[in-house]
VEXDREN-2710 file (C-alpha; in Angstrom, 1 decimal):
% VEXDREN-2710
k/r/px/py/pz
1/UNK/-21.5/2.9/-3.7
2/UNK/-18.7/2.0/-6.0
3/UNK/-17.1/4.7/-8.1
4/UNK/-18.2/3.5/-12.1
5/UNK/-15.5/2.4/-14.1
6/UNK/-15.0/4.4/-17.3
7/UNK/-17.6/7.1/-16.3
8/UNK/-18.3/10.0/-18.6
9/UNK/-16.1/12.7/-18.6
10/UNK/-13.2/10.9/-17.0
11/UNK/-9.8/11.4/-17.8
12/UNK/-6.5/9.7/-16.8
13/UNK/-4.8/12.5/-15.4
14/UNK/-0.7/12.1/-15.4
15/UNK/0.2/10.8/-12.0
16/UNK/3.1/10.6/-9.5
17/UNK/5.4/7.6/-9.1
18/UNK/4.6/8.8/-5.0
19/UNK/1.7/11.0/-3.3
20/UNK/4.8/13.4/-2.2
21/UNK/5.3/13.9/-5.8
22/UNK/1.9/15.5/-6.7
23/UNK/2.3/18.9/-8.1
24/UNK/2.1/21.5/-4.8
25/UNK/1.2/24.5/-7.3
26/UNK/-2.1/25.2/-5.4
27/UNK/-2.5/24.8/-1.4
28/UNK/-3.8/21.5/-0.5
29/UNK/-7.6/21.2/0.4
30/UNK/-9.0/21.2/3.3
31/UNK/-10.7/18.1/3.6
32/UNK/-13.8/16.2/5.2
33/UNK/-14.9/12.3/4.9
34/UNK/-18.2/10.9/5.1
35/UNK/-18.3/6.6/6.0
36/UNK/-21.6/5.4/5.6
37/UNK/-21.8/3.2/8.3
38/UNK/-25.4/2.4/8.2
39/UNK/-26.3/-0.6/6.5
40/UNK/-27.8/-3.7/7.5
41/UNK/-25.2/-5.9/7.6
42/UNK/-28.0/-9.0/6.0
43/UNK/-25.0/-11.0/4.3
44/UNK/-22.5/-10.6/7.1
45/UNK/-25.3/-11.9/9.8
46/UNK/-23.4/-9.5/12.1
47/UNK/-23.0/-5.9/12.7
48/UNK/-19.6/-5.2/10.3
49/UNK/-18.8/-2.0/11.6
50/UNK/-18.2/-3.4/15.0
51/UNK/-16.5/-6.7/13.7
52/UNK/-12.2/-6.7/14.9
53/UNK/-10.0/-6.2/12.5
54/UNK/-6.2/-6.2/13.8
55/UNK/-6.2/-4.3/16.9
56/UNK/-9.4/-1.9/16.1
57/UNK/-13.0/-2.7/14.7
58/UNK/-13.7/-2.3/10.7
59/UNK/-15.5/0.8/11.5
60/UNK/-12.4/2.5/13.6
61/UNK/-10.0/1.0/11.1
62/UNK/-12.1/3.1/8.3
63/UNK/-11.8/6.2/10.2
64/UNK/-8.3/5.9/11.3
65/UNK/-7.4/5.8/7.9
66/UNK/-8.9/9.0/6.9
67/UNK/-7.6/11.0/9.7
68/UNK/-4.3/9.9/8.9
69/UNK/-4.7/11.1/5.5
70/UNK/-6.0/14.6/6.4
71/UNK/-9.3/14.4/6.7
72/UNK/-10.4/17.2/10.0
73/UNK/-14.2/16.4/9.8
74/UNK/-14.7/13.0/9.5
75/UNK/-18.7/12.1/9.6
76/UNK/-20.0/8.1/10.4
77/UNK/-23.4/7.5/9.1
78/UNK/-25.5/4.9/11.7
79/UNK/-28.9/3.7/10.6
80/UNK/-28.9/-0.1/12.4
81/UNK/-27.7/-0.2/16.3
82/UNK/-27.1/3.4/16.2
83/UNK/-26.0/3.7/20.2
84/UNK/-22.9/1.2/19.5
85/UNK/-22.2/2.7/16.0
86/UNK/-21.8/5.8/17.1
87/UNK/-19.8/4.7/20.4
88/UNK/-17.2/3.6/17.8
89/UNK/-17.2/6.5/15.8
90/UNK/-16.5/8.5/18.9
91/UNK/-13.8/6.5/19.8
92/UNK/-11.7/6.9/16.4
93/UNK/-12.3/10.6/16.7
94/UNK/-15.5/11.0/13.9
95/UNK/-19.0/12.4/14.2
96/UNK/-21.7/10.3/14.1
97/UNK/-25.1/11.7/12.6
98/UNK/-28.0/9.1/12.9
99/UNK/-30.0/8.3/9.3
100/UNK/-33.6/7.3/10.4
101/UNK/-34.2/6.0/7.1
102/UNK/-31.9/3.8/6.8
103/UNK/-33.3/0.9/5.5
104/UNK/-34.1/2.3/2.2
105/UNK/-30.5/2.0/0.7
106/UNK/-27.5/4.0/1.0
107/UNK/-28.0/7.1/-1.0
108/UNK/-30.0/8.8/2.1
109/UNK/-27.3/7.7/4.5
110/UNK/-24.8/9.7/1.9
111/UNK/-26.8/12.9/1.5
112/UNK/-27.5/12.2/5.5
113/UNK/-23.3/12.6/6.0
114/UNK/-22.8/15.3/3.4
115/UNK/-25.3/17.9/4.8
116/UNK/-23.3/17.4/8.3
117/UNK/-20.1/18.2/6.7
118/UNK/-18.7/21.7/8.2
119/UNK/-18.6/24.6/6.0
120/UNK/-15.0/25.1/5.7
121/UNK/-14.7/21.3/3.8
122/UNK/-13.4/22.3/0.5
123/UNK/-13.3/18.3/-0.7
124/UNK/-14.7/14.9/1.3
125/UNK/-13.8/11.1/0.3
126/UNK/-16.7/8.7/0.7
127/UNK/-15.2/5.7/2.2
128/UNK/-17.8/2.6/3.5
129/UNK/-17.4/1.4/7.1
130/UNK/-16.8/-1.8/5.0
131/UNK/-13.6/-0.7/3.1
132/UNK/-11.1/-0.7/6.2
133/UNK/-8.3/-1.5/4.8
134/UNK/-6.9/1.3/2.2
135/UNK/-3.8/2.3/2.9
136/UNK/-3.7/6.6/4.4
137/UNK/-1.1/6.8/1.5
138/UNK/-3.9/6.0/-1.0
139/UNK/-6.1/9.2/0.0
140/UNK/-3.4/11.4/0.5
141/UNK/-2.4/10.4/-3.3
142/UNK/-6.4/11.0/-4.4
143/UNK/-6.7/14.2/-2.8
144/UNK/-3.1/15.5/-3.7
145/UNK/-4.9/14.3/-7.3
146/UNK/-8.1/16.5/-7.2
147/UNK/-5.6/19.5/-5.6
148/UNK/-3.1/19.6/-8.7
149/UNK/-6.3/19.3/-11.6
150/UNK/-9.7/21.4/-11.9
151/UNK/-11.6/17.9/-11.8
152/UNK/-14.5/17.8/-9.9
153/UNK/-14.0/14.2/-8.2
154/UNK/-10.8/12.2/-8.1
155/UNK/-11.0/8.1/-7.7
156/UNK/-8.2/5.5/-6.9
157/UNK/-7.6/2.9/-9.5
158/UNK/-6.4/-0.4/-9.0
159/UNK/-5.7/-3.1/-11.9
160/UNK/-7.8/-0.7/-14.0
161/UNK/-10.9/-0.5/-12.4
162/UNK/-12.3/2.0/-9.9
163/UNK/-12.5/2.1/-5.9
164/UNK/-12.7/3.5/-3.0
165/UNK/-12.4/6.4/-1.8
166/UNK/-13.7/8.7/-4.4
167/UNK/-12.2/12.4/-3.4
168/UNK/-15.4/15.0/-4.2
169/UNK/-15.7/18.8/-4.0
170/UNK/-17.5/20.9/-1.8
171/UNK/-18.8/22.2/-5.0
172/UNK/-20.7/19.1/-5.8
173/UNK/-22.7/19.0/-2.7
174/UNK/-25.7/21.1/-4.2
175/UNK/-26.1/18.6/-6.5
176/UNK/-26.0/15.5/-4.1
177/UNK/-28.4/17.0/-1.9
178/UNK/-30.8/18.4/-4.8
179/UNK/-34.4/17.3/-4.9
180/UNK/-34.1/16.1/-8.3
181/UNK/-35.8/12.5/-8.7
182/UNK/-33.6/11.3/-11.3
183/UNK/-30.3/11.6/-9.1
184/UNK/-32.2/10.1/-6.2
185/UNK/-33.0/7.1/-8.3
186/UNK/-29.3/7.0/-9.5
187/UNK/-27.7/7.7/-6.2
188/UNK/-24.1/9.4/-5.8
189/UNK/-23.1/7.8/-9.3
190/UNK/-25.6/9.3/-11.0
191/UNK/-24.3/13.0/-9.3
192/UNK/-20.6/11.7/-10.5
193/UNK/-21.5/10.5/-13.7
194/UNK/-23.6/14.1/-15.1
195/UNK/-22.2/15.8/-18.2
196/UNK/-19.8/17.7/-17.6
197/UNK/-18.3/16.2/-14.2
198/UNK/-14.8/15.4/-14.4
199/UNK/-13.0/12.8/-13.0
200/UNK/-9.0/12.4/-12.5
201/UNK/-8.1/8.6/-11.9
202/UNK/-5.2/8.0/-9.5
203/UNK/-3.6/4.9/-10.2
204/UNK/-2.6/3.4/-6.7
205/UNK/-0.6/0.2/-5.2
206/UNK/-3.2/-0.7/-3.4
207/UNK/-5.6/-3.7/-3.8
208/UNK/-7.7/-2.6/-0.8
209/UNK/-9.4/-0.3/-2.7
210/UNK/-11.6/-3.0/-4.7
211/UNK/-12.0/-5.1/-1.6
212/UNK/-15.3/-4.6/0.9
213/UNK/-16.8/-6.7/3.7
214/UNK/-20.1/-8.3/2.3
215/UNK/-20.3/-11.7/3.0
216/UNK/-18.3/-13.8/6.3
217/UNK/-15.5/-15.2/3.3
218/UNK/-14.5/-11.1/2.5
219/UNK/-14.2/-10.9/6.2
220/UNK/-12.1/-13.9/6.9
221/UNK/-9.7/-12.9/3.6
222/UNK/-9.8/-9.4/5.3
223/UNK/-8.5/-10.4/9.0
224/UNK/-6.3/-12.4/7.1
225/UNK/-4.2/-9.1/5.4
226/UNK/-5.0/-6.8/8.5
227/UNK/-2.0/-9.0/9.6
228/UNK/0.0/-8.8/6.3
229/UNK/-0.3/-5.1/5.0
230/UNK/3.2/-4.4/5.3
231/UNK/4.0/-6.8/2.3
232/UNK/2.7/-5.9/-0.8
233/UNK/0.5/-8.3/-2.8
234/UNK/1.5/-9.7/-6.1
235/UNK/-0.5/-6.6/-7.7
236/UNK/0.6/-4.2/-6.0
237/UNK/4.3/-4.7/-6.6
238/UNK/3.3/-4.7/-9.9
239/UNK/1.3/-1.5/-9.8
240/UNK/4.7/-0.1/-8.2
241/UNK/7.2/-1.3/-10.9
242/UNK/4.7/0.3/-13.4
243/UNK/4.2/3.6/-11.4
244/UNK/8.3/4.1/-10.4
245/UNK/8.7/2.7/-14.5
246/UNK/11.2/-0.4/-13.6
247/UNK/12.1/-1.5/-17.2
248/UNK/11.2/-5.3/-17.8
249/UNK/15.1/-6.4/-17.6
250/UNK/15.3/-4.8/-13.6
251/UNK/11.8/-6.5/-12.5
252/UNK/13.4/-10.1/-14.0
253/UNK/16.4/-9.7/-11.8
254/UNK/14.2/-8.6/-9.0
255/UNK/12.2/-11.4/-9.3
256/UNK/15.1/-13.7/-9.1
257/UNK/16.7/-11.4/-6.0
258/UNK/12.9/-12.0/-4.3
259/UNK/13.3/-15.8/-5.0
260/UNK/16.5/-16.5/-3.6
261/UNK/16.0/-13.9/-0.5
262/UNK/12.7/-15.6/0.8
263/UNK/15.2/-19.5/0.1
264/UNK/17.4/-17.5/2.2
265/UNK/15.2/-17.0/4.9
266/UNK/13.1/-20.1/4.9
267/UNK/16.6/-22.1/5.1
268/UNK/17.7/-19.9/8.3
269/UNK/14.3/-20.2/9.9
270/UNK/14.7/-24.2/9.6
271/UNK/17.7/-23.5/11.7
272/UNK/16.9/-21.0/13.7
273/UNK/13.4/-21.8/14.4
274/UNK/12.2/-22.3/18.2
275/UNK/8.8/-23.5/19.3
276/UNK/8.3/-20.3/20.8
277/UNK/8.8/-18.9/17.6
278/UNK/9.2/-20.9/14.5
279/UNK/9.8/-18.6/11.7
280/UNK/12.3/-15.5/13.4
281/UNK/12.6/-14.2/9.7
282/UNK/9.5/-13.5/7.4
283/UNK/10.4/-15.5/4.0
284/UNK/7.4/-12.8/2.4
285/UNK/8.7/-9.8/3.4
286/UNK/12.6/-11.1/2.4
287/UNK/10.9/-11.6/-1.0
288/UNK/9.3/-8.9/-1.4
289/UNK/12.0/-6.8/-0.6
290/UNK/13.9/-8.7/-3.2
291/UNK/11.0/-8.0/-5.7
292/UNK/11.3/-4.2/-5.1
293/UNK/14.7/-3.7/-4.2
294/UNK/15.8/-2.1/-7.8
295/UNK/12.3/-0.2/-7.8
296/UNK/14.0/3.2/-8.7
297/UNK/16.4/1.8/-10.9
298/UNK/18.0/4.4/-13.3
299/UNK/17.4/7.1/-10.7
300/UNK/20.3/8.7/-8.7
301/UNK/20.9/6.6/-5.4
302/UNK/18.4/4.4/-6.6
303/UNK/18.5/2.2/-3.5
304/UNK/17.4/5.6/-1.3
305/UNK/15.0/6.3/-4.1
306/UNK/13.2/3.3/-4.2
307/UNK/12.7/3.4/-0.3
308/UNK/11.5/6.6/-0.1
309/UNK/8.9/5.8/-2.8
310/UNK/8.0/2.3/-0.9
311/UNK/7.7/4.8/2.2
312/UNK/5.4/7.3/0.4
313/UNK/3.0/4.7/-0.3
314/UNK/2.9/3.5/3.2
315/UNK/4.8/0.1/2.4
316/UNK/7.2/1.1/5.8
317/UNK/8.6/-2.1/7.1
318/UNK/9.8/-2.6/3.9
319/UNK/11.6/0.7/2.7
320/UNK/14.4/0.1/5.2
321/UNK/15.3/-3.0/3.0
322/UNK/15.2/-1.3/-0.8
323/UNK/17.2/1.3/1.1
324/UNK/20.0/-0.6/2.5
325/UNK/20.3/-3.2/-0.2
326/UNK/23.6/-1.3/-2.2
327/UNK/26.0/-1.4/1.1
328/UNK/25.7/-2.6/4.8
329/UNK/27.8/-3.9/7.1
330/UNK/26.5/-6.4/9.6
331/UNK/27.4/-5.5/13.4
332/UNK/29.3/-8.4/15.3
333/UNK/26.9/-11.0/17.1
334/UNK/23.6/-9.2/15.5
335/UNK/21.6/-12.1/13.6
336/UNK/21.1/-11.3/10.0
337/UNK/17.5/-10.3/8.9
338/UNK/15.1/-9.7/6.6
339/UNK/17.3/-6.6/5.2
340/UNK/20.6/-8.3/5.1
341/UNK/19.6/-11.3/3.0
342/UNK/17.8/-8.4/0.7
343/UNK/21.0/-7.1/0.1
344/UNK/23.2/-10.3/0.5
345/UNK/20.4/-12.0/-2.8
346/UNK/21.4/-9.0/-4.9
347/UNK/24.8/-10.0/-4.5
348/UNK/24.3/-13.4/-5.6
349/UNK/21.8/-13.2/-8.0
350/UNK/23.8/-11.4/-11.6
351/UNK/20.6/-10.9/-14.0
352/UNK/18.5/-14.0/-13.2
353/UNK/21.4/-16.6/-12.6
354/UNK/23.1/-17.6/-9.0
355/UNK/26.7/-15.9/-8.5
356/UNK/29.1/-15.8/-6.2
357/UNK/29.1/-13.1/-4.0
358/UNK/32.9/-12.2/-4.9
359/UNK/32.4/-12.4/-8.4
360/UNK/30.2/-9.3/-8.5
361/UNK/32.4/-7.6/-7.2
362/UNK/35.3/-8.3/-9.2
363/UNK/33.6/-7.4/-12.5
364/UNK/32.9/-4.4/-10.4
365/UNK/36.6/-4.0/-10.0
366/UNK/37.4/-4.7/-13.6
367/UNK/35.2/-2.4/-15.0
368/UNK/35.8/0.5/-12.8
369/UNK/38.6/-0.4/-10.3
370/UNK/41.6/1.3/-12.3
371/UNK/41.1/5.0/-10.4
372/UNK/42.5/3.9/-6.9
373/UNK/39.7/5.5/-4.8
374/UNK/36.6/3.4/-6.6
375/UNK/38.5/0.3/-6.0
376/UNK/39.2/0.8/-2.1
377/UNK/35.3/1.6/-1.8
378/UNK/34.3/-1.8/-4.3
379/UNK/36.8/-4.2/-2.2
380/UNK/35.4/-2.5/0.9
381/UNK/31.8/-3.2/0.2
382/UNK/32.7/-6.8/-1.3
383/UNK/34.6/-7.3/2.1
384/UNK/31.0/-6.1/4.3
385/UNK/28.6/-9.1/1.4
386/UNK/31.5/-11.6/1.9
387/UNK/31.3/-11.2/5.9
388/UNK/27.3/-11.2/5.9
389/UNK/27.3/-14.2/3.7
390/UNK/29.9/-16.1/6.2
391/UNK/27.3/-15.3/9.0
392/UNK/24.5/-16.5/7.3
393/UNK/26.4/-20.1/6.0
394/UNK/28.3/-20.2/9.7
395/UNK/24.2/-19.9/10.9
396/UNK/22.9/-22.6/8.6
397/UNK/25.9/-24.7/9.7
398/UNK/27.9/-27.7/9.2
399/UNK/26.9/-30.1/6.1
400/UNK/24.4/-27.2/5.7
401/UNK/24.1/-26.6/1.3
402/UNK/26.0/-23.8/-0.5
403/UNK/24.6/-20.6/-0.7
404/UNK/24.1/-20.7/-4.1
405/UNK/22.4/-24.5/-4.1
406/UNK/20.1/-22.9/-1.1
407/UNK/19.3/-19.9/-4.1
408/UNK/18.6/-22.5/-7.1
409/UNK/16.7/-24.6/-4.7
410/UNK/14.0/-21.6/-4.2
411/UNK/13.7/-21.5/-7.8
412/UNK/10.8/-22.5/-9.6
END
């Protein structure tokens, strides 16, 4: 079942730039999960519960995410091959209740996991055994969401439409497990979608929410980002510009910074490549701390900011690198990484244009260098960019191009 976009009664509640940031007025609810986990698996021609994903199955992936995210009583659904279903579901720590009637659609397996649930679940998300790959951050956000309002359900939203996993009260069980034909018919929408529900949409950086495992293509383009989820797709960056509010002047520059840090690291890779291991430094994750690295611009320490938001949201390979780009100092015979060409791009990218790593700093020095104090601490940090930038040209090496002709050569 996939939450309805634009269902009655739904509001879009104000939301956090993090899920840390959620209003903790009221206690936080005790929570429960149902995964249907029962289907027939027809498209995929294989059982998708107990397909790999990463290092776990789809099915443990599922549950391992809502555990993380808070949920105590986590119930699987099986209907087809019940005995390894339910092996699975042990495994990741869930329940497994058994839906005889499976084969007449998903609605049964629902009210099936919801009349398991333990009495002291004051809220449950409804997550597929085919949605594996939302992020813990993303629940954590919806059920912080339904916490803070008086809505009845809360949803994740991604790129304005709907996901999963819907956030429901206890109080709407009743209703799901009510003999009433004409919810039956409609299924769990038709429970969500009743006058006089409401709905709080979460707006979350998360793609995953959109993305299920129906035919062997969504499972291919899924094991493909099990491997990548610690850098953010194009969307979602976007989705966290618009959430943290990065005015359209900071997400230009960051776009160039993202630019010239993945040139950065694709020109030291050529170098320092081995056939053990071609690419030491991952040109997407230099970009993409590039793209984000003046997130929380206009904030106090907006460098700490923006990696404490990026960590919120469970982006946390990449909060080290929004978090260090203002000032670090690179330790003698340590190779540079992805974090240090983050923060050496930002010093050579001024707006959109290639600069000079010295020349930021003297405007720097110009501006605000006439108390003596600010200009020992701005010559000390422009001393720290100039020696990481004479690593990284002494590691491309001789007859190697300028670091700025490296930068405009990554440009589009």
């Amino acid at each position: 079942m996939k939450p309805a976009q634009g269902a009655p009664g739904g509001q879009s509640a104000p939301h956090p730039a993090a899920p840390a940031d959620a209003a903790e007025a009221r206690p936080p609810l005790r929570l429960g999960a149902v995964v249907p986990a029962a289907g027939l698996s027809a498209r995929m021609g294989r059982l998708k519960p107990a397909l790999p994903l990463g290092d776990a199955t789809v099915l443990e992936c599922a549950v391992a995410c809502l555990r993380e995210a808070g949920a105590a009583d986590v119930v699987v659904v099986t209907g087809r091959e019940a005995d390894a279903v339910a092996a699975l579901a042990r495994r990741a720590g869930a329940r497994p209740v058994h839906n005889p009637r499976y084969a007449e659609g998903m609605f049964g397996s629902m009210t099936t996991g919801v009349a398991a649930l333990g009495p002291e679940v004051e809220a449950f998300f409804v997550l597929p055994a085919d949605t594996p790959l939302v992020r813990p951050a993303t629940c954590r956000a919806v059920a912080a969401a339904l916490a803070a309002s008086d809505a009845d359900w809360a949803v994740p939203c991604f790129a304005g439409q709907r996901g999963h996993p819907p956030a429901i009260r206890a109080r709407l069980i009743p209703a799901i497990l009510g003999p009433d034909d004409a919810q039956a018919r409609g299924g769990l929408r038709a429970v969500l979608e009743a006058p006089g529900v409401a709905v709080t949409e979460v707006p979350v950086p998360d793609a995953a929410v959109l993305m299920d495992l129906d035919e062997p293509g969504d499972y291919e383009r899924a094991t493909a980002l099990a491997a990548r989820r610690h850098v953010p797709l194009p969307g979602e960056v976007d989705m966290l510009w618009t959430l943290a509010g990065t005015p359209e002047a900071t997400r230009a520059h960051c776009r160039a910074v993202g630019r010239a840090a993945a040139a950065l690291a694709r020109a030291l890779n050529a170098r320092l490549g081995t056939p053990e291991r071609p690419e030491p430094l991952d040109p997407a994750l230099a970009e993409a701390g590039g793209l984000l690295h003046d997130l929380a611009k206009g904030h106090k320490r907006h460098e700490a900011e923006g990696g404490r938001l990026l960590a919120a949201w469970g982006f946390t390979a990449l909060a080290p690198l929004v978090a260090a780009h203002r000032d670090l100092e690179l330790a003698p015979g340590v190779l540079p990484g992805e974090r240090e060409l983050v923060f050496l791009a930002d010093k050579l990218v001024r707006g959109e244009e290639p600069v000079p790593v010295a020349r930021r700093y003297d405007e720097k020095i110009a501006q605000w260098g006439h108390e003596p104090e600010v200009h020992r601490a701005i010559e000390g940090r422009k001393a720290r960019a100039l020696a990481v930038a004479a690593r990284v040209r002494e590691l491309l090496g001789p007859g190697a191009p300028d670091l700025l002709d490296v930068i405009r050569e990554g440009r589009p």
